[in-house]
C-alpha positions as CSV (number, residue, x, y, z in Angstrom):
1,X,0.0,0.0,0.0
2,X,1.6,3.4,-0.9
3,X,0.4,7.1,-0.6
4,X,1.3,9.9,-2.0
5,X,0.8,13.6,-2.4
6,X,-2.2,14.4,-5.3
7,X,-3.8,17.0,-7.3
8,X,-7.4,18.1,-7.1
9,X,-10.1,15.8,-9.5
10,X,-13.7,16.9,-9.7
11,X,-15.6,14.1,-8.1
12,X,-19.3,14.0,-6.6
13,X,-20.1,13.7,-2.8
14,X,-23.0,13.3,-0.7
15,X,-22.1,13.4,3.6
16,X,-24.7,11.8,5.9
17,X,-25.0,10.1,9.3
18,X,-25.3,6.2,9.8
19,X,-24.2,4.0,12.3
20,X,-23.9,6.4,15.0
21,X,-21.4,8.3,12.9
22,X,-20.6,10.6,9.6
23,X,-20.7,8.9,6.2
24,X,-19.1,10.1,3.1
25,X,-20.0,9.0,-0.3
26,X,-18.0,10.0,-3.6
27,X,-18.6,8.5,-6.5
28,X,-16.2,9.0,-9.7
29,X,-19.3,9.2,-12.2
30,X,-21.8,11.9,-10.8
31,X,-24.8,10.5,-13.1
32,X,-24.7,7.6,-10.5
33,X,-23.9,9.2,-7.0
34,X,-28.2,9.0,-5.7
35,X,-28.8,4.9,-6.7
36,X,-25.2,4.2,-5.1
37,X,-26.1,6.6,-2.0
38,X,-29.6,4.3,-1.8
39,X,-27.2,0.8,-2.0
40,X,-25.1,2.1,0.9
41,X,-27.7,3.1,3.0
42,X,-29.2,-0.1,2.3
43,X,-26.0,-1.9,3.3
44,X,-25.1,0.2,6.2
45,X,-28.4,-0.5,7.9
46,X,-27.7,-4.4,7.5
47,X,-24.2,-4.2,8.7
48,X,-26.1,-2.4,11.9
49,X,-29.0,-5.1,12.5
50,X,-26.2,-7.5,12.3
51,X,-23.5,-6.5,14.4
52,X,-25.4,-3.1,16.3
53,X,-23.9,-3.5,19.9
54,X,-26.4,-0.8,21.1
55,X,-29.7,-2.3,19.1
56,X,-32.0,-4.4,21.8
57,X,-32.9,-6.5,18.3
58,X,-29.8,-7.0,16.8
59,X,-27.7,-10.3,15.8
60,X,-24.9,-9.1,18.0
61,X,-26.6,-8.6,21.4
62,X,-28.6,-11.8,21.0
63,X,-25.4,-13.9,20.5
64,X,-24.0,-11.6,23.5
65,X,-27.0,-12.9,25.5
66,X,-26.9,-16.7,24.1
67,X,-25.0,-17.8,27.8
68,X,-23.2,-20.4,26.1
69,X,-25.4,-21.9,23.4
70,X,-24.5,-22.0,19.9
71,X,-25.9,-19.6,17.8
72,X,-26.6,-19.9,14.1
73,X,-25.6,-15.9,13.0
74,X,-26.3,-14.3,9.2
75,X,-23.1,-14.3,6.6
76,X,-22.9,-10.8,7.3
77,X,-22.2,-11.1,11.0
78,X,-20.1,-14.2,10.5
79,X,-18.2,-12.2,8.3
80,X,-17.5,-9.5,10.1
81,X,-16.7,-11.6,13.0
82,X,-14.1,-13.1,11.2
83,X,-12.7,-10.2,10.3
84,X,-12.3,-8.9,14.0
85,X,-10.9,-12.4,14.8
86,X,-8.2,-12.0,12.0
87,X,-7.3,-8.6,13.3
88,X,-6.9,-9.9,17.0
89,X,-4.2,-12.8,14.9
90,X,-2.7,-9.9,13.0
91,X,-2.0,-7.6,16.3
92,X,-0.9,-10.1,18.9
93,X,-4.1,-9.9,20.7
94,X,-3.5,-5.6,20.9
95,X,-7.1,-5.6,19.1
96,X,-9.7,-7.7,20.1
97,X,-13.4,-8.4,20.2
98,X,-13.7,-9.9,23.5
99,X,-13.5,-6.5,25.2
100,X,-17.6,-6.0,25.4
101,X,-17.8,-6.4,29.4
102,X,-14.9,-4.2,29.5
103,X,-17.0,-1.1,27.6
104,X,-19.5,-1.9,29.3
105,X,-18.5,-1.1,32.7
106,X,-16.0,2.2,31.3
107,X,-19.3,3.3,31.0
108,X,-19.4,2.7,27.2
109,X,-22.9,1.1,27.0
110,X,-25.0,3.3,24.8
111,X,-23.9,4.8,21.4
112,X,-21.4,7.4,22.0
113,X,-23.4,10.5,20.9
114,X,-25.3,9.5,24.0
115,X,-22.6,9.2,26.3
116,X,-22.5,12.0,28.5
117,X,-20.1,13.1,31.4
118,X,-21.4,11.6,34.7
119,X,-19.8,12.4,38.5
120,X,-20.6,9.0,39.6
121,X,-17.3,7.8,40.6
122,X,-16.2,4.6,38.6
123,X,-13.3,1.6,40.1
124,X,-11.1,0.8,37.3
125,X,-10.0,-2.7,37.4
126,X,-7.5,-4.4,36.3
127,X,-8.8,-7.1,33.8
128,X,-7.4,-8.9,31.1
129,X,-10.3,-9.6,28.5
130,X,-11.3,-12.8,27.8
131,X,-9.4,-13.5,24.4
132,X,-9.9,-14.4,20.9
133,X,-9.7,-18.2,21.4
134,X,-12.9,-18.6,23.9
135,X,-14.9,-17.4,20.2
136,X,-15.7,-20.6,18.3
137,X,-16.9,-19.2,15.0
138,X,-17.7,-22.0,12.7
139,X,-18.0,-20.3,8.9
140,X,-19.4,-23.7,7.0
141,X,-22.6,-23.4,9.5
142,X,-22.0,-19.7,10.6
143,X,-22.4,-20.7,14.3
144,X,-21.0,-18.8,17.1
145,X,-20.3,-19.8,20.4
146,X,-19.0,-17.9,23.1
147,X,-19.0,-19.1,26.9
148,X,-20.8,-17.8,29.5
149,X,-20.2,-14.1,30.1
150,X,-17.9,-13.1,27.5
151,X,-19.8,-10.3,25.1
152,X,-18.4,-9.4,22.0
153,X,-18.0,-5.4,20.5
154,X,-17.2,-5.2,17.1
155,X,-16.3,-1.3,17.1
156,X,-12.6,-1.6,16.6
157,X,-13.3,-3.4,13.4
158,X,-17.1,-3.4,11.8
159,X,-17.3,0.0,10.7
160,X,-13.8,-0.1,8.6
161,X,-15.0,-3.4,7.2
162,X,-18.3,-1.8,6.3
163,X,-16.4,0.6,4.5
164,X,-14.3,-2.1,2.6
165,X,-17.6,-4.1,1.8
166,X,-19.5,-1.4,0.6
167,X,-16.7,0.4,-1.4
168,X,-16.5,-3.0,-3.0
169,X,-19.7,-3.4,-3.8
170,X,-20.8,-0.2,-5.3
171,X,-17.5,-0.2,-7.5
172,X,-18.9,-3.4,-9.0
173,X,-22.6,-2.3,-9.7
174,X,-21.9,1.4,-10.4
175,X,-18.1,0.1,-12.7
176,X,-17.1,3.6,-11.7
177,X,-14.8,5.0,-8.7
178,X,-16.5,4.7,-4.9
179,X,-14.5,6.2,-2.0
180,X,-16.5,5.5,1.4
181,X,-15.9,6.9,4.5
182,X,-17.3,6.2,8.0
183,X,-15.7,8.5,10.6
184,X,-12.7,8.4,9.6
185,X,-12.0,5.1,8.5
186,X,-12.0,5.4,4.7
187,X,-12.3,2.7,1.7
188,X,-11.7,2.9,-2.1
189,X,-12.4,0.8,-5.1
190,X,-12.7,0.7,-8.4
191,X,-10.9,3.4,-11.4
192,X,-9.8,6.0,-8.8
193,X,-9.6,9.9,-10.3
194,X,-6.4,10.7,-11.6
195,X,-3.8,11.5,-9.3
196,X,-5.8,9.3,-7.1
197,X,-8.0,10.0,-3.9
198,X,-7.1,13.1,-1.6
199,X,-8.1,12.3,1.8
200,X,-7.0,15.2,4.7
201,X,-5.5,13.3,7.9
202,X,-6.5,15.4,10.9
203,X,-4.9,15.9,14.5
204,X,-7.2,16.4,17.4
205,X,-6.6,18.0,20.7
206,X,-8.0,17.3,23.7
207,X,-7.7,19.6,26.2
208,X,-8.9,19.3,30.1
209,X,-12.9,20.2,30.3
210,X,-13.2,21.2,26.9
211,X,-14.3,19.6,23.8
212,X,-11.8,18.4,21.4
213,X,-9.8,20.8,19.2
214,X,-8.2,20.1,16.0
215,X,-4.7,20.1,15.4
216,X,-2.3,19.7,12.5
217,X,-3.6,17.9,9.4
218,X,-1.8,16.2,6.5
219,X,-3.2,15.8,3.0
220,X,-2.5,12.4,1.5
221,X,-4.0,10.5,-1.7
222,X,-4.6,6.5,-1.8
223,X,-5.3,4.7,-5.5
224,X,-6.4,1.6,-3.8
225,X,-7.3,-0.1,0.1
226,X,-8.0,2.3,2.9
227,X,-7.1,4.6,5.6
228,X,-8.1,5.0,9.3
229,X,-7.9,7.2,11.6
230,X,-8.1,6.6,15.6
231,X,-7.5,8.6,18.7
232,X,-8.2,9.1,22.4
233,X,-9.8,12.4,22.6
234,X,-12.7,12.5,20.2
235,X,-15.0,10.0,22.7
236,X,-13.3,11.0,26.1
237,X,-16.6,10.8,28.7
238,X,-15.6,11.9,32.6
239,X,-16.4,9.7,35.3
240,X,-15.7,11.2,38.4
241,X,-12.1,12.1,38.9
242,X,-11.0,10.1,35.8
243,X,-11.1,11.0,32.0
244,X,-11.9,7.5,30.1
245,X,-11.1,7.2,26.3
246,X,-12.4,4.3,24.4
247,X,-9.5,2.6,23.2
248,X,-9.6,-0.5,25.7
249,X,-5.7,-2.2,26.2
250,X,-7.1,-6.0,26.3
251,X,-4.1,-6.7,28.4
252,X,-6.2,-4.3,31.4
253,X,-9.7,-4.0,30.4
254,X,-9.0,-0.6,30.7
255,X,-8.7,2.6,28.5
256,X,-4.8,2.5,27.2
257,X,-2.1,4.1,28.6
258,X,-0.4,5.6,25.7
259,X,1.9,8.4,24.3
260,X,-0.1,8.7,21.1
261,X,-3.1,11.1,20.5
262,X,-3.6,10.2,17.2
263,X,-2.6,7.5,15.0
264,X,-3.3,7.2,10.9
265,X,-2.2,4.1,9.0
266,X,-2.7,3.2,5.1
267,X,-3.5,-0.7,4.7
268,X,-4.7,-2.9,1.9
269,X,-8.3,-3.1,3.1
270,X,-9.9,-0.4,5.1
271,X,-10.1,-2.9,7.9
272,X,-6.7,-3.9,8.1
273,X,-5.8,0.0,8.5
274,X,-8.1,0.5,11.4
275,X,-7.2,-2.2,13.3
276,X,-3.2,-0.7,12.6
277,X,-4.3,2.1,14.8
278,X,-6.0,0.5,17.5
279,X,-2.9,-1.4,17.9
280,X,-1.1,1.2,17.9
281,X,-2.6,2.9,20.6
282,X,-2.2,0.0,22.7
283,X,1.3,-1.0,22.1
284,X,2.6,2.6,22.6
285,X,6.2,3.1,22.2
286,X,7.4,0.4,20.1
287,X,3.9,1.0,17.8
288,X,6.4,2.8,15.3
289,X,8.4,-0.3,15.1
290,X,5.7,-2.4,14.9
291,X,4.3,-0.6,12.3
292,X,7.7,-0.5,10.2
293,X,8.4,-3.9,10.3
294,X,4.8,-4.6,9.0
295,X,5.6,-2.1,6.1
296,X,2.7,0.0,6.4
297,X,2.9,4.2,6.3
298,X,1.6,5.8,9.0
299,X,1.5,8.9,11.1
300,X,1.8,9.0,15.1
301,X,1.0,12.4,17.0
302,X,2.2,12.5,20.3
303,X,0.2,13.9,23.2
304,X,2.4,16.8,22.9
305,X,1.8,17.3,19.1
306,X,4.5,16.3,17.9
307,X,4.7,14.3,14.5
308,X,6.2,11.1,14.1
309,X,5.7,8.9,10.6
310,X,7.0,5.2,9.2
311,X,8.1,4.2,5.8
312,X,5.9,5.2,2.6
313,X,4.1,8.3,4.6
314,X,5.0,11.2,2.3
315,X,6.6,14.3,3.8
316,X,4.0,17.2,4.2
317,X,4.6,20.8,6.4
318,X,1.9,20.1,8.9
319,X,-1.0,23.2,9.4
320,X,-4.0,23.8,11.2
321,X,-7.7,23.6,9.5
322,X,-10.6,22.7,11.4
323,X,-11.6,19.1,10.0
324,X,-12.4,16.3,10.6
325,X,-10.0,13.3,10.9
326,X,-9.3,11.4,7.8
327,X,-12.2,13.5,6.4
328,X,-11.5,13.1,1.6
329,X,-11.4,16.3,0.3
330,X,-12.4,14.7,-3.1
């Protein structure tokens, strides 16, 4: 996966809210941008029946509830269950979906635009989260079993593989380009415009009782895969004395202890990229050799601001603009 600095293509764009968070749609071929905007709607509102850790009626929180039986789940859950499972393989467990009781009792048990501050005083524990290996996902019957009390959240991986599915998808009905993004975690297929797809990579701040500022931005392009953003200040609740971000270290159950802010990485699949920055996050100092041994570009920003970057991330003289991470400026 390479990225590069691009020049400007006129594209078409539509911006929305799905999934508890912005969508982006940009299609190559204007003519086409509505009926692809219908299909991804469409899609995204599977993608939440299916694996909608907030949704009373979805897949997910029945299996979570199952207490041990197996459960027959839909292709599209298996799926993206087995894409979370492959990303807790790729990371060395730094990722992984077994972290639902841990959300749950960081206070994380509502969508996050409904997450509010709260004085309530909350005991972090020290936890390690169940693991990967307790899952037994069976994809020739698409049944699930998980023992008694482990609950699954699919948050560190489902909406970049959303991305990656639809992206897919839409580039195969529409044969034109599709660039999807779902906050911040961004997807391409198909022809991309020439030069390829610019897509700004922005810095947030978080600073004490306030809401989130941005910071320093880079503007990048992609021709093929993805690119995700993730950080520790754009869903940073209080609860009493202690500010929580949700970015859970499985090694703790709690949020990570980490010198990194924000952290953007440029993958072959949307969903490879996100789960790069999670990891990232967790593993802290030796994320930049983690990620340069991998060979995939990315860009670190300290808690101080300061800008670190691996192999294949093109230079750029960072500024200040206020948008939104990973936001395409096609």
């Amino acid at each position: 996966m390479t990225v590069s600095k691009t020049t400007p293509r006129s594209t078409a764009a539509t911006d929305w809210r799905a999934l508890g968070t912005s969508v982006r749609l940009v299609t190559t071929d204007p003519t086409l941008l509505d009926s692809c905007n219908l299909l991804l709607a469409r899609h995204l509102a599977e993608v939440d029946a299916a694996c909608g850790r907030f949704r009373e009626d979805s897949e997910l929180t029945a299996l979570n509830r199952a207490e041990g039986r197996p459960v027959r789940v839909s292709p599209l859950l298996a799926e993206a269950l087995q894409v979370a499972l492959r990303a807790a393989r790729a990371t060395d467990g730094a990722v992984d979906p077994t972290v639902g009781s841990a959300m749950e009792a960081l206070g994380y048990d509502r969508d996050f635009t409904l997450v509010q501050e709260d004085d309530r005083p909350v005991r972090l524990v020290v936890r390690r989260v169940p693991g990967r290996s307790l899952v037994d996902l069976d994809r020739v019957t698409n049944t699930v079993t998980l023992p008694p009390g482990v609950s699954l959240d699919l948050s560190a991986t489902a909406k970049a593989w959303a991305a990656d599915s639809a992206a897919r998808m839409l580039a195969r009905t529409a044969d034109c380009g599709i660039l999807v993004s779902l906050g911040g975690d961004t997807a391409v297929a198909g022809e991309p415009p020439a030069g390829g797809w610019r897509i700004r990579v922005q810095d947030e701040i978080a600073p004490v009782d306030r809401l989130p500022e941005h910071g320093s931005y880079a503007t990048v392009g992609i021709r093929s895969g993805g690119l995700a953003t993730s950080g520790t200040t754009a869903r940073r609740p209080r609860r009493g004395d202690h500010p929580l971000h949700h970015i859970v270290d499985p090694r703790t159950g709690r949020p990570a202890t980490t010198p990194w802010r924000t952290v953007s990485v440029a993958a072959a699949t949307c969903a490879d990229a996100d789960a790069a920055t999670t990891a990232a996050l967790v593993k802290g100092e030796s994320a930049v050799r983690w990620l340069s041994r991998l060979g995939l570009p990315a860009r670190l920003v300290t808690q101080e601001g300061t800008v670190v970057t691996t192999p294949g991330w093109p230079s750029s003289t960072p500024t200040t603009h206020p948008t939104p991470a990973a936001e395409p400026t096609a």
